[in-house]
N, C-alpha and C positions, 0 to 999 in steps of 0.2 A: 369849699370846706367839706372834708370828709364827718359822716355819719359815725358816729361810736356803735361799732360791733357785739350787738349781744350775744352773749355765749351763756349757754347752759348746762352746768355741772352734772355729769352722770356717775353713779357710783356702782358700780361692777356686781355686789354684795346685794341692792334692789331693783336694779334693772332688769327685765324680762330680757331681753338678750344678751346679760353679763355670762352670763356660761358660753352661749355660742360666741361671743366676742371673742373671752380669753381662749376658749380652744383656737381659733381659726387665726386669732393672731399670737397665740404664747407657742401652744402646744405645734400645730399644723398649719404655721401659717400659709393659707390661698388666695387667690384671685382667681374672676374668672372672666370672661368674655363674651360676647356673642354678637350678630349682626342681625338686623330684620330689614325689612324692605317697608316701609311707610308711602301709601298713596298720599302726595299733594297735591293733587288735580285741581280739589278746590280752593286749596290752602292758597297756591301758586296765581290761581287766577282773582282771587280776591284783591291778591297784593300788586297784581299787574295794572289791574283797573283804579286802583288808588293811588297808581304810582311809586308805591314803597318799595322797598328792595328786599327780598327772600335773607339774604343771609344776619341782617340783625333780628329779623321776626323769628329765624330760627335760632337764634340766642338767646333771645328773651322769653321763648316759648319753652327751651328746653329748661331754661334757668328756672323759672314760674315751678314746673311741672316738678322738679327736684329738690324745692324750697319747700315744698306742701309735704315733707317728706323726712323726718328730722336722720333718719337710718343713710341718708347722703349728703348729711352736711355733721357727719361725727368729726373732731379732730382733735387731738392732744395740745396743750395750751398751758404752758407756763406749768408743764409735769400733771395737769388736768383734764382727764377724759369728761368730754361731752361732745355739745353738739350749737355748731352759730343758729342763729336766729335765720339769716339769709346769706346766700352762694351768689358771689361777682363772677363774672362772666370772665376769663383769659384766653383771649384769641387772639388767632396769625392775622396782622394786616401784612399782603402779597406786596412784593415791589416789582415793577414790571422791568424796571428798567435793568436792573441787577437780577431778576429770578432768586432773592432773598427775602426774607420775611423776619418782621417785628412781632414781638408779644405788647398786644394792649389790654386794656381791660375797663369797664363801662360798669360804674353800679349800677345794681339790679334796682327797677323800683316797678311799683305792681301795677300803673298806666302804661301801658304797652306804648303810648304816644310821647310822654316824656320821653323814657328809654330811647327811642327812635330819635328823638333829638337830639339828647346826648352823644347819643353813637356819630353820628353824623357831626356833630361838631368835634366830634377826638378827632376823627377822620380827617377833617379838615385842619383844624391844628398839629396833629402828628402822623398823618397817614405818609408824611416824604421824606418822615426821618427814618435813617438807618441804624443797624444795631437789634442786640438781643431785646432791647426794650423801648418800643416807641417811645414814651413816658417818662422820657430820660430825665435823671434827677429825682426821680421817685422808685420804688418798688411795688409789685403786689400787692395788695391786702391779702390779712391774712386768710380772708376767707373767700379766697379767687379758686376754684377749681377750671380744667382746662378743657376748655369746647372747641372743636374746628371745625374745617371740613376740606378734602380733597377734592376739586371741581374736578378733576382731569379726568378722574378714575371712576367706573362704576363698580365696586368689590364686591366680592362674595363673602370677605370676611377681612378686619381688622383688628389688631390687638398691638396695645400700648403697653409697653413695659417699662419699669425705673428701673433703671439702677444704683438707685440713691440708698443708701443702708439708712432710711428713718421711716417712723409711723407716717405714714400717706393714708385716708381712708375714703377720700371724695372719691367721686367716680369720673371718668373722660367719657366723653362722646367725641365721635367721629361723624362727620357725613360726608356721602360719595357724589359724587356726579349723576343726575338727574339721568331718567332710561323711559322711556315708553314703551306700557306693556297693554298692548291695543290702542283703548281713548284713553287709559288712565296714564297719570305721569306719578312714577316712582321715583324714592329716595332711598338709597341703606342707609344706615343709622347704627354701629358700632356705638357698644355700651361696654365699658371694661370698671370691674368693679374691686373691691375687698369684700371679702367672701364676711369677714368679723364685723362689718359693717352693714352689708345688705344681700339680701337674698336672690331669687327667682320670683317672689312672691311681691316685692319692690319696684322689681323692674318690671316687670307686668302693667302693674297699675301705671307706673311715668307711660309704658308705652299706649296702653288702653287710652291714657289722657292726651298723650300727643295726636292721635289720630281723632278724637271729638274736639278736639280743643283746635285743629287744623280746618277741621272740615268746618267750623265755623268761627274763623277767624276775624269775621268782620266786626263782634260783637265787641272786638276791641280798637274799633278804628273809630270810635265815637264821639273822639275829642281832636 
């Protein structure tokens, strides 16, 4: 049974960012983009030793880190600007056998060890279905923003574009294919954002906390 989504009303007129909202999406609407290179030397080998797998840790990490953050989880609702309570994870499960890919999606919850289970049981129930949507017979929630990552490639840069004519204001992340650079082991990390949403100053902190938050990732393998 799904969780009822809280959503919190914002009003243009007494929000601190209602002027830069409506300039950046009435007047001038922007996005923008950018790539960093994230060390997870430790992140990587924490999760090797416990047996877990990197790529739900990096979606539960990245989701964690964007929830603490209400400027990336703004979105229009029923003709109503605000902002969800929390951001569902929407990622590519690979199919090997076709080189196609499903969209699934795993609610978020703040025990990194549930999460991980749940993922792991979608996986198992729908990781061999085909189709725009594993989850067949359901859709999205509305408060699913889109996380992946490209294993193949290691990029210098990544950028997501819609082309869908509606208010979109979550942010996408991207991750590349792993690189060593000496003893450390790198990651890029494509962050593509709405500018009426969030800033340089936003994404800083998500990224400041993915690299503390990595580097000691065991404090969530507790349970």
């Amino acid at each position: 049974m799904e969780r009822e989504i809280g959503f919190t009303p914002l009003d243009l007129q007494t929000w601190e960012r209602g002027q830069t909202f409506y300039y950046f999406s009435r007047m001038a609407p922007t996005g923008y983009s950018l790539t960093v290179d994230l060390d997870i030397t430790k992140m990587r080998g924490i999760l090797k030793a416990a047996d877990i797998k990197f790529f739900p840790a990096y979606l539960w990490l990245t989701t964690k880190l964007l929830n603490q953050q209400p400027e990336f989880k703004i979105a229009e609702k029923d003709g109503q600007l605000g902002y969800y309570d929390t951001l569902t994870p929407l990622y590519a499960a690979f199919h090997q056998d076709d080189k196609t890919f499903s969209l699934m999606w795993t609610e978020y919850t703040d025990d990194f060890m549930d999460f991980y289970r749940a993922y792991l049981e979608h996986q198992n129930r729908y990781g061999d279905q085909h189709g725009i949507l594993a989850q067949s017979g359901t859709v999205p929630p509305e408060n699913a923003y889109t996380v992946s990552c490209v294993p193949w490639i290691t990029f210098r840069h990544f950028s997501v574009h819609s082309y869908e004519n509606k208010p979109y204001y979550f942010p996408s992340v991207e991750a590349g294919m792993f690189y060593a650079q000496g003893e450390r082991l790198m990651m890029p990390l494509s962050l593509t954002c709405h500018h009426a949403a969030a800033d340089g100053y936003h994404v800083s902190r998500f990224l400041e906390g993915f690299q503390q938050n990595a580097d000691h990732f065991d404090r969530f393998l507790s349970r």
